[in-house]
C-alpha positions as CSV (number, residue, x, y, z in Angstrom):
1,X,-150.5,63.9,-94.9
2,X,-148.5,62.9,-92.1
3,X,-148.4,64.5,-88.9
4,X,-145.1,66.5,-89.6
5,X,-146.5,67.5,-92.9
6,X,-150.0,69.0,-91.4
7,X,-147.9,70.8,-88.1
8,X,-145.4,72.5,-90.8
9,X,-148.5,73.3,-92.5
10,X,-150.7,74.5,-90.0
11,X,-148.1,77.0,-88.5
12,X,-147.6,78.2,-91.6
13,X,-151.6,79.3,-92.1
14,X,-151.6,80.4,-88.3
15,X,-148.5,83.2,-89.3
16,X,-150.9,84.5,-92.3
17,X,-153.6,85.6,-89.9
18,X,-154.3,88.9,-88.7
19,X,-154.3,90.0,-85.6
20,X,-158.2,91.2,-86.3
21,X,-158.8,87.5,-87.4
22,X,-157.8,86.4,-84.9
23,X,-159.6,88.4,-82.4
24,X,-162.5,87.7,-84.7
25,X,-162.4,84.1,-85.4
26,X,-161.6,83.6,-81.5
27,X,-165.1,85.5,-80.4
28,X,-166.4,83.2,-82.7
29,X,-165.7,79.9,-81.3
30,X,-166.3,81.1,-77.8
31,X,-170.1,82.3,-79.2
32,X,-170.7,78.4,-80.4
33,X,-168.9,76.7,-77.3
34,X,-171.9,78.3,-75.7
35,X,-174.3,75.7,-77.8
36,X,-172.5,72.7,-76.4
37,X,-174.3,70.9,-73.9
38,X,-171.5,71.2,-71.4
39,X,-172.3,73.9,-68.9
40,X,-173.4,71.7,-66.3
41,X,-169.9,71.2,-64.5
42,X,-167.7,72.7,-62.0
43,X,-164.1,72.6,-63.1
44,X,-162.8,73.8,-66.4
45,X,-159.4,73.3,-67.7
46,X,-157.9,76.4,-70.4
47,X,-155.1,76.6,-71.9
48,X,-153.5,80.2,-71.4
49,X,-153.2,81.7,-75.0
50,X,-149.4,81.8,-76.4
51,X,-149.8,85.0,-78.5
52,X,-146.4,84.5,-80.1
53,X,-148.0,81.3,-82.2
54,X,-151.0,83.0,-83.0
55,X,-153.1,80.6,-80.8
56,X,-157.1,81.0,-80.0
57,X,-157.2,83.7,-77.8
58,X,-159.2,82.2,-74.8
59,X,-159.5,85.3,-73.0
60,X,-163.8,85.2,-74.6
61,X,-163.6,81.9,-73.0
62,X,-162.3,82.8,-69.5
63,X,-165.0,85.8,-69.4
64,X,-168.2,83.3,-70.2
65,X,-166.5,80.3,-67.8
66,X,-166.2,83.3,-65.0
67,X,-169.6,84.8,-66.2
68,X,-171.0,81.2,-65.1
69,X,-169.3,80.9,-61.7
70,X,-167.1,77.9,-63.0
71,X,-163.9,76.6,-61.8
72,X,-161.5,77.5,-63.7
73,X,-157.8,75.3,-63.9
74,X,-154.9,76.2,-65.7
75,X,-151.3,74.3,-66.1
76,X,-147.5,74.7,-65.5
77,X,-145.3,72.9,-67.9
78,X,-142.6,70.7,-66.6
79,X,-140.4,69.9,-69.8
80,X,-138.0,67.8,-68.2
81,X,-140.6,65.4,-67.5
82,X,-143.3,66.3,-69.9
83,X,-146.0,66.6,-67.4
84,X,-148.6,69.3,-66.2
85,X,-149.8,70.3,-62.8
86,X,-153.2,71.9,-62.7
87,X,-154.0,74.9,-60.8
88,X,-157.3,76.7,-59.6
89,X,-156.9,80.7,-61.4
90,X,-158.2,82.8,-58.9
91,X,-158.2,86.4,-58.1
92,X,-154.7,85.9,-56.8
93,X,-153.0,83.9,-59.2
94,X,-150.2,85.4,-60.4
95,X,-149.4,84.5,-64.4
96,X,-145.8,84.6,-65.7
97,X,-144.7,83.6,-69.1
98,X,-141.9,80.7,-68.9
99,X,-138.8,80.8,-71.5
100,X,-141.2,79.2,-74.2
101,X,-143.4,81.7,-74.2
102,X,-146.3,79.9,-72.4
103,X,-148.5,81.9,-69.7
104,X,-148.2,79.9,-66.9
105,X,-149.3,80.1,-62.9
106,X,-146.4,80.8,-60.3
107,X,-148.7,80.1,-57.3
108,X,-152.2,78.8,-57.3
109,X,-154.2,75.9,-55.7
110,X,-153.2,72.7,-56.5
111,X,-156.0,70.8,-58.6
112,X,-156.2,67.1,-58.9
113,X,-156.5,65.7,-62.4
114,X,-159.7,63.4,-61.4
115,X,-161.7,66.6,-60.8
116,X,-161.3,68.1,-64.0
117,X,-164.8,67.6,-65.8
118,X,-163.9,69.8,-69.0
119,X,-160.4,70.4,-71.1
120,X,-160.3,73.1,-73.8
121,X,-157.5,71.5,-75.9
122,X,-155.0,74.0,-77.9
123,X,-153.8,72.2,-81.4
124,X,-152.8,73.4,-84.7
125,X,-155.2,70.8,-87.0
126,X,-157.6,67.9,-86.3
127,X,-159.6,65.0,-88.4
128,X,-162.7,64.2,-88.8
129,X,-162.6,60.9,-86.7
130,X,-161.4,63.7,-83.6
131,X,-157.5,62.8,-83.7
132,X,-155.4,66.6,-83.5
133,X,-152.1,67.7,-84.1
134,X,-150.2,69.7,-81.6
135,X,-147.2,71.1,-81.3
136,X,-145.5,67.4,-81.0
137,X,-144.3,67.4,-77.2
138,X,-146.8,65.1,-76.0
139,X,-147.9,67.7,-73.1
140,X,-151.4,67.1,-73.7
141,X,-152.0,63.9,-74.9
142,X,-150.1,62.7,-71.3
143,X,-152.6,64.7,-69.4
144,X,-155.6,63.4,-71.3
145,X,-154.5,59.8,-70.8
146,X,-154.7,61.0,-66.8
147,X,-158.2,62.1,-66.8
148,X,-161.1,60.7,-66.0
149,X,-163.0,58.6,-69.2
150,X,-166.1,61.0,-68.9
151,X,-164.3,64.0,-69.1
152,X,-165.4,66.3,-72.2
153,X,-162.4,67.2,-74.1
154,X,-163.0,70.0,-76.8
155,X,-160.8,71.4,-79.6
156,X,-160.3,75.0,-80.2
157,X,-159.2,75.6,-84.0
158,X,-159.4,78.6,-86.5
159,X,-159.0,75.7,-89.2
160,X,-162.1,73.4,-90.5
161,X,-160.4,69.4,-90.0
162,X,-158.6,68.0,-92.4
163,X,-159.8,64.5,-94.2
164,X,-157.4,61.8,-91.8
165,X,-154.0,62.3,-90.1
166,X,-152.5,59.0,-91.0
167,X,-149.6,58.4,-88.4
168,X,-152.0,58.2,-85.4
169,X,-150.1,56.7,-81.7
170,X,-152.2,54.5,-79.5
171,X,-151.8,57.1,-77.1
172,X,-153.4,60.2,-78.9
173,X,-156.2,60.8,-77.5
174,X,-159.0,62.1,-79.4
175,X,-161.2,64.9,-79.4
176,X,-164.8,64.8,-78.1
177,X,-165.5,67.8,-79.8
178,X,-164.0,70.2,-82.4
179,X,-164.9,74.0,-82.1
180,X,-164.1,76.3,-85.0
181,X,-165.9,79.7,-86.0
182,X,-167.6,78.0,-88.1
183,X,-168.1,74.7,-87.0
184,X,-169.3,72.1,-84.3
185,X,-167.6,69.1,-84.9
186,X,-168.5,66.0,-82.6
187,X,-166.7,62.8,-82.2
């Protein structure tokens, strides 16, 4: 399948869930992130959950990342330029959903891309050679390109991966791991 094929497809499974499997499958992946051997960093990047797509709801993830003193960073969309700036969440960050529906920081510490050791990376499928499917706006495969080689970039998916996307860029960037509730993929 191509990748228009798997995102039409993908959305379509993500509607059919349940708000309980959701919850569920999302409590799940958090639990076997916590068997990855990537706790050893400071700063943390998380996508903000858009609830509206059904997305992973990273709210498990933000507790264990706060419940081990971590820094956590979280984006701002510019969509007339299709880049992210990173900000530091703190007790004073004030989120605000923008007109897409994404939670997003309206003040915050600014946060260089170089110091960013870990991205949680939002997508609706993946293959087993790490390649993902998002939501086709490039957002995130332009902020990967920015980040340092050694950072650890991990998958969140309620789906297992599919066999091969077949209209792979040069410029995706794949996955170093794949998290399911089922699943550790690595890459």
């Amino acid at each position: 399948m191509n990748k228009f094929q798997i995102r039409t497809h993908y959305k379509t499974l993500r509607k059919e869930l349940s708000e309980e499997q959701i919850e569920d499958f999302s409590l799940k992946i958090a639990n076997q992130l916590l068997l990855l051997p990537i706790w050893n960093h400071e700063f943390y990047h998380i996508f903000l959950s858009i609830t509206e797509h059904k997305e992973v709801n990273t709210d498990y993830i933000l507790n264990i990342l706060s419940g081990k003193d971590k820094n956590i960073i979280i984006s701002k969309s510019d969509f007339s330029t299709r880049e992210m700036s990173h900000f530091l969440l703190t007790d004073s960050t004030k989120i605000k959903k923008n007109e897409w529906n994404i939670p997003e920081p309206i003040n915050g510490i600014s946060i260089n891309v170089e110091q960013i050791d870990v991205v949680f990376v939002p997508l609706l499928a993946f293959d087993k050679t790490g390649h993902r499917i998002g939501y086709g706006k490039g957002f995130y495969d332009k902020f990967l390109n920015n980040c340092k080689p050694e950072t650890i970039k991990i998958g969140l998916s309620f789906f297992e991966s599919i066999k091969q996307i077949t209209n792979v860029f040069e410029s995706d960037v794949r996955m170093d791991y794949c998290v399911t509730p089922k699943t550790i993929y690595e890459f």
